[in-house]
Structures are given as structure tokens and as C-alpha cells.
Backbone as CSV, one residue per row, in Angstrom:
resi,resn,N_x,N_y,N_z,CA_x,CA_y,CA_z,C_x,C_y,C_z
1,UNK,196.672,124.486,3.274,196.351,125.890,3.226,196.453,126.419,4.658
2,UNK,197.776,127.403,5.153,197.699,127.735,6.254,197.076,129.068,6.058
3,UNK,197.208,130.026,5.652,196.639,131.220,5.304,195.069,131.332,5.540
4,UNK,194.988,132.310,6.272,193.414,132.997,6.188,192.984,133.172,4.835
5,UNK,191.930,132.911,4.394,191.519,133.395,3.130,190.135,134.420,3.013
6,UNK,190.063,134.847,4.256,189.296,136.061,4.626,189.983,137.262,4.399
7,UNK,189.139,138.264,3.697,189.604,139.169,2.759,190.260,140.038,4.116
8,UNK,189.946,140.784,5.252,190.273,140.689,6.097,191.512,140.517,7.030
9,UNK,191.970,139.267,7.127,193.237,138.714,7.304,193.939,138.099,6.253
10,UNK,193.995,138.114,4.868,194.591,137.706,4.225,196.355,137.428,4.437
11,UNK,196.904,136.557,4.266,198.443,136.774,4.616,198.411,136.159,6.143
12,UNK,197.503,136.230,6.997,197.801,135.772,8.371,197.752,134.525,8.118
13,UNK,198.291,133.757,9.969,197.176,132.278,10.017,195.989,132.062,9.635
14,UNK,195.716,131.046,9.770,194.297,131.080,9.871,193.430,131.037,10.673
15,UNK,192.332,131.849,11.045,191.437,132.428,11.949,190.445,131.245,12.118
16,UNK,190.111,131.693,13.542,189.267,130.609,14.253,187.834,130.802,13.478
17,UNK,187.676,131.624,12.634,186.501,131.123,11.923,186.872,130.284,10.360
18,UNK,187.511,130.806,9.924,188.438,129.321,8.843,188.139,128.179,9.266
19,UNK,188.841,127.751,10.378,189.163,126.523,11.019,187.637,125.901,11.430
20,UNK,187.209,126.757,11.959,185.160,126.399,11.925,184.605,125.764,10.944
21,UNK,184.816,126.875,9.856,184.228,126.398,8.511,184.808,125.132,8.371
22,UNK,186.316,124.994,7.532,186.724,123.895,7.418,186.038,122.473,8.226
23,UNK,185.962,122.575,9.549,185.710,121.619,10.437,183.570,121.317,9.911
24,UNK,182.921,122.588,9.873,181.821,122.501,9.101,181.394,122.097,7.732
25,UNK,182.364,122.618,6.800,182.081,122.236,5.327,182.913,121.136,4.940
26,UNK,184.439,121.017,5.320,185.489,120.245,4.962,186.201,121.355,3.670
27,UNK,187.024,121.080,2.898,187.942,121.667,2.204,186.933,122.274,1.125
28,UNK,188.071,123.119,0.518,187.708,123.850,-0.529,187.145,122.963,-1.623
29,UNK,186.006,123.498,-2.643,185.548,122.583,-3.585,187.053,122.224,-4.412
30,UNK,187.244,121.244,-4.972,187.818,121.107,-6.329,187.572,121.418,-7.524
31,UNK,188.059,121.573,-8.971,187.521,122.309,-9.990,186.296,121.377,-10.441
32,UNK,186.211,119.848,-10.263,185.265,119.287,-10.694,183.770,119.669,-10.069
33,UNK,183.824,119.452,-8.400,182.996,119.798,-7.657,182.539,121.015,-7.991
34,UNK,183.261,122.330,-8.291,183.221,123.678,-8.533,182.173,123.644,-9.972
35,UNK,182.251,122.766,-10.826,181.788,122.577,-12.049,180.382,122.371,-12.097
36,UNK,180.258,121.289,-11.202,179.447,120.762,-11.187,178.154,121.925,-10.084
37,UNK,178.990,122.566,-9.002,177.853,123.389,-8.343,177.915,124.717,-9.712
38,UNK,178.620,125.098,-10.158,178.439,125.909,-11.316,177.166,125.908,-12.132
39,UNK,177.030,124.538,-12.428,175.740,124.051,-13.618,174.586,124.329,-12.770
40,UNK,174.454,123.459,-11.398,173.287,123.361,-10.679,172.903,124.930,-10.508
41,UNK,173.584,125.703,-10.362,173.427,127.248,-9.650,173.088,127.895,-10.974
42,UNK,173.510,127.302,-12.271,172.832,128.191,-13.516,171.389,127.744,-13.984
43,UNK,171.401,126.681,-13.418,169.995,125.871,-13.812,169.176,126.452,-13.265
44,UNK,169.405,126.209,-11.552,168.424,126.750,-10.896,167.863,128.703,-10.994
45,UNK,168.957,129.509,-11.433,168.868,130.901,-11.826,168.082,130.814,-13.181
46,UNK,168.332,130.738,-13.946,167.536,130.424,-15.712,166.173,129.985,-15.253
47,UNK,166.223,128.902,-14.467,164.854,128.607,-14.205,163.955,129.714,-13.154
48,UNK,164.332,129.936,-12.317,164.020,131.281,-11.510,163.578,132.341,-11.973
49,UNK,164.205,132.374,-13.605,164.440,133.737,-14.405,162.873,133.427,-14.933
50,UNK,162.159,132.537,-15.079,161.111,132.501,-15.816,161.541,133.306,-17.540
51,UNK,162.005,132.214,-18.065,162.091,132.838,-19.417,161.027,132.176,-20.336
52,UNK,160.088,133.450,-21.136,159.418,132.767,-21.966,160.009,132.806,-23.309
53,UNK,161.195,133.084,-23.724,161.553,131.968,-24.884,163.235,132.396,-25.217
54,UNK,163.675,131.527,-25.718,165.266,131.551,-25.943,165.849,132.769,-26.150
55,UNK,165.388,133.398,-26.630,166.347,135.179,-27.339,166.172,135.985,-25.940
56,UNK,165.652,135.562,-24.934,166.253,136.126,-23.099,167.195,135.532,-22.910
57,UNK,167.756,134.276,-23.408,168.757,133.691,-22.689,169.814,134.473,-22.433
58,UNK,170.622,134.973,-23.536,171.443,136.119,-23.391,171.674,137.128,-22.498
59,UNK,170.434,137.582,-22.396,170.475,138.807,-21.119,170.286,138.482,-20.204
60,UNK,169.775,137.146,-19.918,170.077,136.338,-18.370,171.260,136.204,-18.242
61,UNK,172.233,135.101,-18.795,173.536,134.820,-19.001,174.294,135.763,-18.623
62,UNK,174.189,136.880,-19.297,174.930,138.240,-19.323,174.509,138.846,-17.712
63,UNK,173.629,138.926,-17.139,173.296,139.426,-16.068,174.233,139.096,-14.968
64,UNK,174.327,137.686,-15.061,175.056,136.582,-14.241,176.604,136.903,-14.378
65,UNK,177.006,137.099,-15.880,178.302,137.006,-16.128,178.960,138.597,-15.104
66,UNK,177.638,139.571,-15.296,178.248,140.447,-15.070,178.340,140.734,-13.528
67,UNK,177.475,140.069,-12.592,177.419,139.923,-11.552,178.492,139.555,-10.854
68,UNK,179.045,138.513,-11.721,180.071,137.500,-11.267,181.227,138.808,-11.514
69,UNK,181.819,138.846,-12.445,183.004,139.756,-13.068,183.112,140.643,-11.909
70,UNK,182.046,141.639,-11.551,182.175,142.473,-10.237,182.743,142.017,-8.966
71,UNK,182.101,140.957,-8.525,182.504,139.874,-7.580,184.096,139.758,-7.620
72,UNK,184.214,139.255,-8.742,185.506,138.444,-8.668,186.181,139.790,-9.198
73,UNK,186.362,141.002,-9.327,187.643,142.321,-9.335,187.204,142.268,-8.035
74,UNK,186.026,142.424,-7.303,186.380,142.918,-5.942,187.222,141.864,-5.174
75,UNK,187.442,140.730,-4.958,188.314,139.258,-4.733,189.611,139.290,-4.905
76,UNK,189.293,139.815,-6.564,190.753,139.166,-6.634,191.428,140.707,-7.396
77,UNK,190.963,141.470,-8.039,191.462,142.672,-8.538,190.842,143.031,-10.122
78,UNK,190.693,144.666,-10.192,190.061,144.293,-11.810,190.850,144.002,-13.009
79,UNK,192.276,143.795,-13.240,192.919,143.415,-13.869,193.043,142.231,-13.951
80,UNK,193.044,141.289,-13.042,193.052,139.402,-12.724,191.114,139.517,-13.235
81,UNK,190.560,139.779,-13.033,188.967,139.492,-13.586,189.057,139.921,-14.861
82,UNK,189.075,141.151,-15.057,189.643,141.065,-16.898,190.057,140.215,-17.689
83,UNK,191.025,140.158,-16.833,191.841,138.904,-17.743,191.233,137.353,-17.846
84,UNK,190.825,136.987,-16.798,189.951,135.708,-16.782,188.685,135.634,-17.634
85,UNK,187.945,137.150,-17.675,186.664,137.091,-18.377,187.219,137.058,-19.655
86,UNK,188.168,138.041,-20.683,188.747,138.154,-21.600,188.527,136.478,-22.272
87,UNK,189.861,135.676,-21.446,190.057,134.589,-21.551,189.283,133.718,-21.887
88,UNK,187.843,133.799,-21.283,187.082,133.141,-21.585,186.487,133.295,-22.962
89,UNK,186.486,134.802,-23.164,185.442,134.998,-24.299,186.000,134.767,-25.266
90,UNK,187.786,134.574,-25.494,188.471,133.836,-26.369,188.245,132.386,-27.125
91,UNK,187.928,131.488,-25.522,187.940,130.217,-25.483,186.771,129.814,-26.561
92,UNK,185.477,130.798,-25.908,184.292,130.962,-26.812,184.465,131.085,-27.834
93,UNK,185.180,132.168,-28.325,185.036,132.610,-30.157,186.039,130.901,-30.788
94,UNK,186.745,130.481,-30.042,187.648,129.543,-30.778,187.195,128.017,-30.654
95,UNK,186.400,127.668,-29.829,185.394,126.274,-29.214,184.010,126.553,-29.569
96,UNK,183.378,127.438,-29.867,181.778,127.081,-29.884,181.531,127.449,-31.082
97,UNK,180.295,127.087,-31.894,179.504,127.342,-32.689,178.957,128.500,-33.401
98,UNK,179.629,129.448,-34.262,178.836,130.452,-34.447,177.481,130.629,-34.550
99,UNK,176.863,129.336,-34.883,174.984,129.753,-34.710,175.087,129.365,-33.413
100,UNK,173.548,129.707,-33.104,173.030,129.529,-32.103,172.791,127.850,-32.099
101,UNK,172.405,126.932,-31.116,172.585,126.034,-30.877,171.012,125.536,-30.321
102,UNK,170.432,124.075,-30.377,169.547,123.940,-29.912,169.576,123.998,-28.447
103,UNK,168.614,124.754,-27.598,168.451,124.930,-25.913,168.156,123.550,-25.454
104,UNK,169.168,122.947,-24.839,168.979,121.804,-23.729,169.320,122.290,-21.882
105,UNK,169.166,121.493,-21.310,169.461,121.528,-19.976,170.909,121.685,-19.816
106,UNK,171.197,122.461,-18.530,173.029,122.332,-18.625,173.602,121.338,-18.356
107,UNK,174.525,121.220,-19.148,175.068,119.982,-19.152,176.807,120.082,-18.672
């Protein structure tokens, strides 16, 4: 990755604060790594959320989803976030369960 990935310099080299980070964090997560801080970061939010009983889950979830969606049009554009959220909610209607499901830990 030679490219800046600071919104900023996008398209340039990469900037002596890139090269910092990198040298501080090491490389970009991978999708597994990405997965895995995904779960920990929903766990720890849900739990934060103090929910006293399952039928909040939703509007937590949703809070998050929508947080994120904003995030990521401002990143990457609102047509590329559309389309990714879309995508997902596809994946959903065609992979999960129409009932509701018993509440475990994320897994």
C-alpha cells in the first residue's frame, strides 16, 4: 500500500503520519482480525447499552447500524454504503431465521 489513506491526501504517497502509524500499529487489520474486533466492539456496546430485556436489542443494533452507514457514506460515498448496507440486508433475509432466535453471546 503506497497511497495515503488519509481522507486528506488520498491519491498521494504516503504521509509521514501513515508511515508512523504503520511503524506503531503494523498493517491494516485483515477480514478475520476485522471480525473478530467487530464482535468484541458489539459485545462490549450491548453490554454498555444496559439492556433490560431482548425486544431493545433491535434498537441497539439499529443505532449502531446506523451510526456505522453514516460513517462509512462519509469514507467511502453514499452510494458504495447503500449498496453494502442493502447487501447485507439481503444476505439476512436469505441466511437467517425468520423467528427470532435464542440471545447468546456474540459469536
Amino acid at each position: 500500500m503506497n497511497e495515503c489513506q488519509l481522507t486528506e491526501c488520498q491519491g498521494k504517497p504516503r504521509c509521514e503520519h501513515c508511515t508512523a502509524m504503520d511503524k506503531r500499529y503494523g498493517p491494516p487489520a485483515g477480514p478475520d482480525e476485522a471480525e473478530k474486533l467487530a464482535k468484541d466492539a458489539i459485545s462490549a456496546y450491548l453490554r454498555d447499552c444496559r439492556m433490560t430485556d431482548g425486544a431493545q436489542l433491535g434498537n441497539y443494533l439499529m443505532k449502531l447500524v446506523s451510526v456505522a452507514g453514516v460513517l462509512m457514506a462519509a469514507g467511502t460515498g453514499s452510494e458504495d454504503a447503500a449498496a453494502r448496507l442493502e447487501g447485507t440486508a439481503k444476505f439476512i433475509l436469505k441466511t437467517m431465521p425468520k423467528q427470532p432466535g435464542k440471545l447468546r453471546p456474540v459469536q
